[in-house]
C-alpha positions in Angstrom: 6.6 5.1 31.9 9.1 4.9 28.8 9.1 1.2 28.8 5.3 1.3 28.5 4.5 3.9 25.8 7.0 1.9 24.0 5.3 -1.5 24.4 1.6 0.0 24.0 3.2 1.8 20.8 4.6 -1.3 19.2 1.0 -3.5 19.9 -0.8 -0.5 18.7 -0.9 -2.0 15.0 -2.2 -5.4 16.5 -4.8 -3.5 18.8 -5.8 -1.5 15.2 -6.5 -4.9 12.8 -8.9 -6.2 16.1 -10.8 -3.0 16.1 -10.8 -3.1 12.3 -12.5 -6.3 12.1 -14.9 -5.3 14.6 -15.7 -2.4 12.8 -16.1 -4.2 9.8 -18.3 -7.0 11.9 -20.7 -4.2 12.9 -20.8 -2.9 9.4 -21.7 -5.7 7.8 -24.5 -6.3 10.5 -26.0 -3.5 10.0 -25.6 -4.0 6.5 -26.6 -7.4 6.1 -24.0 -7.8 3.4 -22.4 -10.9 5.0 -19.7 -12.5 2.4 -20.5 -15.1 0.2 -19.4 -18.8 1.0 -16.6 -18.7 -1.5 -15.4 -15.6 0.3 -15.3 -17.3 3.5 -13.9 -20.5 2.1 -11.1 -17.9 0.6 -10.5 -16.3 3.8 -10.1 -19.5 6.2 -8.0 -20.9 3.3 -5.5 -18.2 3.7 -5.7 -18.0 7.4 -4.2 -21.5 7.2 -1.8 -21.2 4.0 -0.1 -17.5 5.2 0.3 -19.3 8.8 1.7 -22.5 7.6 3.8 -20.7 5.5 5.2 -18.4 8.3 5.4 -20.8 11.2 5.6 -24.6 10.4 9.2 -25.5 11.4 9.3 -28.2 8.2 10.6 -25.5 5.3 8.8 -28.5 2.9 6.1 -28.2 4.3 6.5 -24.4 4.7 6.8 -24.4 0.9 3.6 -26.2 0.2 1.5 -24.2 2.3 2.9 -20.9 0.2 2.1 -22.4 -3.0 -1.6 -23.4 -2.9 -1.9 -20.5 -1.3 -0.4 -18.1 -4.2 -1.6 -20.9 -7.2 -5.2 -20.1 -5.7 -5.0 -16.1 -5.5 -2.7 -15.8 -8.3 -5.6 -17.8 -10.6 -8.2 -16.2 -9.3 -6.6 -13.0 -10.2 -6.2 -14.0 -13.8 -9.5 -15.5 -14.1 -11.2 -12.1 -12.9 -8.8 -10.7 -15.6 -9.9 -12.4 -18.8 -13.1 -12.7 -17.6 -13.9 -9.1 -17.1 -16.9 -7.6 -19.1 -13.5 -5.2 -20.0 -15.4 -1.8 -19.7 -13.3 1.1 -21.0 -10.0 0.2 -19.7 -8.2 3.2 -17.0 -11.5 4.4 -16.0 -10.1 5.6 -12.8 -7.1 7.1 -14.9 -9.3 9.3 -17.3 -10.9 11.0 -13.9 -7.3 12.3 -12.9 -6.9 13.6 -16.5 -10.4 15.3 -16.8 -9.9 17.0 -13.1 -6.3 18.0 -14.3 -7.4 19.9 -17.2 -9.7 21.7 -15.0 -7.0 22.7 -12.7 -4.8 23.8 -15.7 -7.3 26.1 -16.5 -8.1 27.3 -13.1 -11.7 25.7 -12.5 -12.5 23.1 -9.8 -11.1 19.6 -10.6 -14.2 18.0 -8.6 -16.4 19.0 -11.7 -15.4 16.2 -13.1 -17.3 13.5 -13.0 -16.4 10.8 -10.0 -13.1 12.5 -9.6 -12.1 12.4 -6.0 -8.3 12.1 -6.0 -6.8 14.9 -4.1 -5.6 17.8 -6.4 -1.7 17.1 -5.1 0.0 15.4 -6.0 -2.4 13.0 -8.2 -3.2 15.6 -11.0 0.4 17.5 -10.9 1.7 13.8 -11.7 -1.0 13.4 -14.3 0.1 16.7 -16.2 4.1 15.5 -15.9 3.0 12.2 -17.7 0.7 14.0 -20.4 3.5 16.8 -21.2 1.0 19.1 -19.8 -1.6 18.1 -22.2 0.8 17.6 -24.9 0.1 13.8 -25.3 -3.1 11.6 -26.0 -4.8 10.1 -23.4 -3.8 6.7 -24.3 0.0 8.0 -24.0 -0.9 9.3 -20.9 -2.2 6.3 -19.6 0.2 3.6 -20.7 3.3 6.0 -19.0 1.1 5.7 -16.3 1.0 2.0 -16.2 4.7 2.1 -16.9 4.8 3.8 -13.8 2.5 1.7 -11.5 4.4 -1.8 -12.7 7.4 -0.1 -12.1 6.6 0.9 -7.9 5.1 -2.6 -8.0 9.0 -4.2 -8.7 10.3 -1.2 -6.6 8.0 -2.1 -3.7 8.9 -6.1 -3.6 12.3 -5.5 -3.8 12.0 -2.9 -0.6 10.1 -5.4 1.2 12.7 -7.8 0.8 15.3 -5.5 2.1 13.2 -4.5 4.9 12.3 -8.6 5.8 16.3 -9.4 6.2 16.8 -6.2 8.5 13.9 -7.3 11.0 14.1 -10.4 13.6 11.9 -13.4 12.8 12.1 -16.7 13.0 12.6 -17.6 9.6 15.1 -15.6 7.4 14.1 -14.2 3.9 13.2 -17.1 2.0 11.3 -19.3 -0.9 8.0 -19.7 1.1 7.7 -15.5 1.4 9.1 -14.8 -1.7 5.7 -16.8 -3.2 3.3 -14.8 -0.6 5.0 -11.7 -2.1 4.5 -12.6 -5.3 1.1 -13.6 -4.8 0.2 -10.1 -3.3 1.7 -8.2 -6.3 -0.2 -10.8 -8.7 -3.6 -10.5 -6.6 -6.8 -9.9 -7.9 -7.1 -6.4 -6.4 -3.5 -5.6 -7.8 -4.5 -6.1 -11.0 -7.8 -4.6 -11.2 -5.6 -1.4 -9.9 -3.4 -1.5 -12.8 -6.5 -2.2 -15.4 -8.1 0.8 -14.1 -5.4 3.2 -13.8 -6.1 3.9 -9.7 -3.4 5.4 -7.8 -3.4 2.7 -4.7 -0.2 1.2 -6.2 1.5 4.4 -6.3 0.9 5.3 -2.5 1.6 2.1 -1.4 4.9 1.6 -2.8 5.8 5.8 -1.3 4.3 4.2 2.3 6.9 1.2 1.5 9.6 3.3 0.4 9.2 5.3 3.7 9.3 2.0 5.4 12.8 1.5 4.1 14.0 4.7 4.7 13.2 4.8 8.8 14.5 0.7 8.7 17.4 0.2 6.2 18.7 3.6 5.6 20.8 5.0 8.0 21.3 8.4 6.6 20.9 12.1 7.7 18.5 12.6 5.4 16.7 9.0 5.4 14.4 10.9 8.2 13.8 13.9 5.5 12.7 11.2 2.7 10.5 9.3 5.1 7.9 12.0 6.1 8.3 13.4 2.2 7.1 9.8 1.5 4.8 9.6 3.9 3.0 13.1 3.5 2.5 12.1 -0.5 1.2 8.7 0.3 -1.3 9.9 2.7 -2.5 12.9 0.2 -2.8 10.3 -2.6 -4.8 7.6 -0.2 -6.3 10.1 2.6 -6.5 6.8 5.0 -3.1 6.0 4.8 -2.3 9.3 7.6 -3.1 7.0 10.3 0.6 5.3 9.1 2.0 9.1 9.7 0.0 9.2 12.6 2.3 6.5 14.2 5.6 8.5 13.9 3.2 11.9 15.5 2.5 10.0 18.1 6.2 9.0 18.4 7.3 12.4 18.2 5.0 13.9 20.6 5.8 11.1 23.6 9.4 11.7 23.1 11.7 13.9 25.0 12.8 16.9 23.3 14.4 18.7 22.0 14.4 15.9 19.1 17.8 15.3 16.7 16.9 15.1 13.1 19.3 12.2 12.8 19.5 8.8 12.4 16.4 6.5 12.2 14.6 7.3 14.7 10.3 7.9 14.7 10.3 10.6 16.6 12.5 12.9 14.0 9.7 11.3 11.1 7.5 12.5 13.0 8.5 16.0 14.0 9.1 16.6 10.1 6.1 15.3 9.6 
């Protein structure tokens, strides 16, 4: 019975991309918003670039397929950049700082306009990078950036380490160093950093729990993996499912549970 909750544990983030994709099949159905040719020419090009890349025994070859692959997603971020109408630059940023005025003076953050970010730890971090209101909004905004470019280095170097701690076939090498830096130079990526949104932030707290439970072998790696975990789900609500994981660990295993070591199920209980 241990053997299997294990094995259905480990597929359960493969069983979770197949029901998100035919989720998002339904929805766009429904929708009729089917993606444009382009997209789809995007999509099966990467579908054969990120598998090349990863599984072609030739490491030429294996090369190759990483570098159309990140010359393609890496220009097509830049060319979204510079060819932006350029509205008024951290839109998403100056939401944070209008809902964290509000909370400094004891109103409802969600009066602000569009503001949706949760009031912790989003708007306590916005009020630490202002001075609590002591600098501009520009100020504000470029520590902010600061910030984000910062957990964007902090999170490649922590995928790295993870990489070289897990089996594969391939070890840490040129072709996934390019896939990596195509991710942090993606379209997406920098649209998050023009607009001052807080996805960079959680992600790199999600990675740097990552790390903890698999390269940090520490009494207190546990303790720093569900603190990292519990901010990156209440910055990005969606990301509890990745807590959800180390629940579900916690709750099929044997207790009493020793907060010790690296194991899921101590995450999860602190969780």
């Amino acid at each position: 019975m241990d053997r299997y909750r294990g094995s259905w544990l480990k597929s359960a983030p493969r069983r979770a991309t197949l029901i998100a994709v035919c989720v998002a099949g339904i929805a766009m159905t429904v929708r009729a918003a089917w993606p444009m040719l382009s997209e789809t020419a995007i999509l099966a090009m990467s579908i054969v670039c990120i598998y090349g890349a990863l599984h072609v025994s030739s490491a030429t070859a294996r090369i190759v397929f990483a570098t159309i692959w990140t010359t393609a997603i890496v220009g097509g971020g830049i060319r979204l950049w510079i060819s932006m109408p350029v509205p008024q630059p951290w839109g998403d940023f100056k939401t944070f700082v209008d809902g964290a005025d509000l909370l400094s003076t004891n109103q409802s953050p969600y009066s602000a306009e569009w503001t949706t970010a949760f009031p912790f730890p989003t708007f306590f971090l916005v009020r630490v990078l202002s001075m609590a209101g002591h600098f501009t909004f520009n100020t504000s905004a470029w520590l902010f950036f600061g910030l984000s470019v910062s957990a964007l280095g902090l999170s490649y170097i922590l995928v790295r380490g993870i990489m070289r701690r897990e089996p594969s076939r391939f070890h840490v090498d040129s072709p996934v160093a390019l896939i990596q830096a195509g991710l942090v130079l993606h379209s997406a990526t920098l649209l998050g950093l023009f607009y001052g949104q807080t996805s960079i932030l959680a992600g790199a707290l999600l990675i740097t729990a990552i790390w903890c439970w698999r390269c940090w072998e520490n009494r207190w790696s546990p303790h720093a993996a569900a603190i990292c975990l519990n901010l990156a789900w209440m910055i990005k609500p969606y990301l509890l499912m990745a807590a959800g994981f180390f629940l579900v660990k916690w709750l099929c295993e044997p207790k009493p549970i020793p907060l010790s070591g690296r194991s899921e199920a101590a995450i999860g209980k602190l969780i």
